[in-house]
C-alpha positions as CSV (number, residue, x, y, z in Angstrom):
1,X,-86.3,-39.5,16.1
2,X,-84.0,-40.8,13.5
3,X,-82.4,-37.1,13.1
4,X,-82.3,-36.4,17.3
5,X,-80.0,-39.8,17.3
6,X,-77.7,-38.2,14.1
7,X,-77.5,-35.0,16.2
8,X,-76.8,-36.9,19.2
9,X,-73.8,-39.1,17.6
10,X,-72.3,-35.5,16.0
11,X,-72.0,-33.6,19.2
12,X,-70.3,-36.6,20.7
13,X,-68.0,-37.0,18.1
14,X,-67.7,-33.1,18.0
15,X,-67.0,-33.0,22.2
16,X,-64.4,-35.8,22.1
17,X,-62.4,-34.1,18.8
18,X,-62.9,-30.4,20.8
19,X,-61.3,-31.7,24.3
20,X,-58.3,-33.9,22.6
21,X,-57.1,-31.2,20.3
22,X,-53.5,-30.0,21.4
23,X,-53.5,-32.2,24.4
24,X,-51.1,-34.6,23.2
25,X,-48.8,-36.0,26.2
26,X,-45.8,-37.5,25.1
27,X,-42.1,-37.8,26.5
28,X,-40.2,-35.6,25.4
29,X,-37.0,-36.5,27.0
30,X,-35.3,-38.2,29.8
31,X,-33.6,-37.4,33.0
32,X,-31.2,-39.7,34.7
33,X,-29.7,-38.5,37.9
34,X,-28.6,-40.3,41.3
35,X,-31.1,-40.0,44.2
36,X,-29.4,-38.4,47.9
37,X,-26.3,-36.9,46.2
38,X,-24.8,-33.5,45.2
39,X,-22.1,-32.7,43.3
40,X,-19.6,-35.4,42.4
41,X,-21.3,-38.7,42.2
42,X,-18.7,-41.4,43.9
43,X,-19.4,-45.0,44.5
44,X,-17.2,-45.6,47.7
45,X,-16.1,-49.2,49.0
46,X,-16.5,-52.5,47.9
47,X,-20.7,-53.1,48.0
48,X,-21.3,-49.3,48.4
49,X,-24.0,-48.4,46.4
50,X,-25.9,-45.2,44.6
51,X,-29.4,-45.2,44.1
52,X,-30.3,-44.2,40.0
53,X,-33.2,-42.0,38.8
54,X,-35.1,-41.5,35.9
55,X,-37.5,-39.1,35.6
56,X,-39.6,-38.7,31.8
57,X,-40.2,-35.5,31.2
58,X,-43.1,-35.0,29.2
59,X,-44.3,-32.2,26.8
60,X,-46.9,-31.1,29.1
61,X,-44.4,-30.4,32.2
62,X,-45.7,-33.3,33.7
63,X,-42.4,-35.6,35.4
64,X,-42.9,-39.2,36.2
65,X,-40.4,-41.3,38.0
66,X,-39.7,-44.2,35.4
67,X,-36.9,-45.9,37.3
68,X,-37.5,-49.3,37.8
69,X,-39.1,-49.4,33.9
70,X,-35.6,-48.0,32.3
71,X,-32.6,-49.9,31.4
72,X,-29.5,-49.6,32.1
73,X,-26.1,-49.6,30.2
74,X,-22.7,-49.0,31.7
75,X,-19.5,-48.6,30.0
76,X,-15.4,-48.3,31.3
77,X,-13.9,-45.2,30.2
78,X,-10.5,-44.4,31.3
79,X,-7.9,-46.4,33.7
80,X,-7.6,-46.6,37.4
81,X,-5.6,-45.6,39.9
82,X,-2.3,-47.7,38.4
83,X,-3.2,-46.8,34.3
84,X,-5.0,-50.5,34.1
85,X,-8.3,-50.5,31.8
86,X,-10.8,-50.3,33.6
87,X,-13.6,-53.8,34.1
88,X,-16.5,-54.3,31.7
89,X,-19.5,-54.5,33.8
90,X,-20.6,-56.7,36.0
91,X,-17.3,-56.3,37.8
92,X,-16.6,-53.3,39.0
93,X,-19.9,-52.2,39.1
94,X,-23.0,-53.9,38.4
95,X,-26.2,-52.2,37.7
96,X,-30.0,-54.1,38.7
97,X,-33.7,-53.8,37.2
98,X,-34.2,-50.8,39.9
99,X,-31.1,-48.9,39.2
100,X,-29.3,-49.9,42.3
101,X,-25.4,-49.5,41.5
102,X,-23.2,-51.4,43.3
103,X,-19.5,-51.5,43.3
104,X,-18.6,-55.2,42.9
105,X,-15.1,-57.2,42.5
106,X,-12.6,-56.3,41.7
107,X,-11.6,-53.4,43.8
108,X,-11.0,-50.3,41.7
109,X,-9.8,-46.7,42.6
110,X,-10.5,-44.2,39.4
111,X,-9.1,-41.4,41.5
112,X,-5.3,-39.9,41.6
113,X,-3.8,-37.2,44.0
114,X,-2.0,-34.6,41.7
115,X,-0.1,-33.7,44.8
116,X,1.3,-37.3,45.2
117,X,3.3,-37.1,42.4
118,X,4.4,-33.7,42.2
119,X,7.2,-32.0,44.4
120,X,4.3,-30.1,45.9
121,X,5.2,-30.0,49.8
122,X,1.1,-29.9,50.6
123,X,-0.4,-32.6,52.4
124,X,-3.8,-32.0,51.0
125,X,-5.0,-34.0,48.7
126,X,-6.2,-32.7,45.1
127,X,-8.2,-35.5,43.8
128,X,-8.3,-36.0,39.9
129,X,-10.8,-38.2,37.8
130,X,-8.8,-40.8,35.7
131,X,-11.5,-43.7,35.1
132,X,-15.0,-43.5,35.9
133,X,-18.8,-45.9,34.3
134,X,-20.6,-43.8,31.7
135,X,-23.9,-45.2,32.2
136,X,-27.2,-44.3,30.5
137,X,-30.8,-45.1,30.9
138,X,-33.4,-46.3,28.2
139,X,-36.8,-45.7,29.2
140,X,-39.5,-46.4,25.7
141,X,-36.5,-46.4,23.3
142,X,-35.2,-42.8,24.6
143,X,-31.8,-42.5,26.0
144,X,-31.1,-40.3,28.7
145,X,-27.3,-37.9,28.8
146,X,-25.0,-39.9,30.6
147,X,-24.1,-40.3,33.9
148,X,-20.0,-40.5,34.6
149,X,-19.4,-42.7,38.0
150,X,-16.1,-42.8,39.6
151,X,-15.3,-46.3,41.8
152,X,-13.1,-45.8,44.8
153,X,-14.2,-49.0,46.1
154,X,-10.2,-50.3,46.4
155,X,-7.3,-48.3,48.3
156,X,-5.3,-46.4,45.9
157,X,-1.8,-47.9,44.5
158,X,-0.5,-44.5,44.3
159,X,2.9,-43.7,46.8
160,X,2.2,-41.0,48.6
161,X,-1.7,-41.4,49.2
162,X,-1.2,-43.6,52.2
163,X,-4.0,-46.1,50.3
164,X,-6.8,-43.2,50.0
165,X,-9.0,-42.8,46.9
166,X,-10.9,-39.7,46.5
167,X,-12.1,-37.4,48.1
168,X,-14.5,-39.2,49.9
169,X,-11.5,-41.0,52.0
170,X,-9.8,-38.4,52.7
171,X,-12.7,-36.6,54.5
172,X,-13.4,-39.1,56.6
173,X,-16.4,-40.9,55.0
């Protein structure tokens, strides 16, 4: 009896060291993307928003959304539309506990029209970056690669623009 209950306990033990070998699940990095857009990211008009993702990627291929479990960090780099320094966070943008960005007071335009200022006779619009929020997620210590965000939530400064910013006001949207 004594050596049936011995036997017993060592093919447990045995099973549970068998099935755990080489199935350790970690995250192995992190993803942070904006959900409903391609290419350029822009955050148009005062109160327009984008919606933040992160996604951990694990080591078994295995991706789980971790959004509203990140955090979120937002810094100015560059100037806007008139060479000002851009706003430390929460104005200009402000960032909440589900990743919702929202473009907040003051008004900012981090886009220029490189046609605007040359002699260039052309009345379309090439749109150039000048400012934009880095912004990067924490999810379980682990940063994620940034995320740049340009603001055209303010008409532009700029003579010759006729107060667009971007290219998302000059296409209508």
């Amino acid at each position: 009896m004594k050596r049936t209950s011995i036997l017993a306990i060592f093919a447990v033990l045995a099973a549970s060291l068998l099935t755990s070998c080489g199935t350790s699940d970690k995250v192995a990095s992190i993803t942070l993307t904006t959900s409903g857009t391609t290419g350029t990211v822009d955050l148009a008009g005062l109160g327009g928003t984008l919606q933040l993702q992160v996604t951990a990627n694990y080591t078994s291929g295995k991706i789980v959304d971790e959004t509203n479990w990140s955090t979120y960090a937002a810094t100015p780099q560059g100037v806007d539309d008139t060479g000002a320094t851009l706003p430390t966070p929460p104005q200009g943008i402000s960032i909440n506990a589900t990743g919702m960005v929202t473009a907040t007071e003051p008004g900012i335009c981090t886009w220029t029209d490189l046609t605007a200022s040359s002699s260039s006779s052309s009345s379309t619009p090439s749109w150039a970056i000048v400012g934009w929020y880095q912004v990067i997620a924490t999810y379980k210590g682990m940063q994620s690669q940034p995320l740049y965000i340009p603001v055209a939530s303010a008409a532009s400064a700029q003579s010759g623009t006729s107060g667009e910013c971007g290219p998302s006001s000059s296409s209508g949207s």
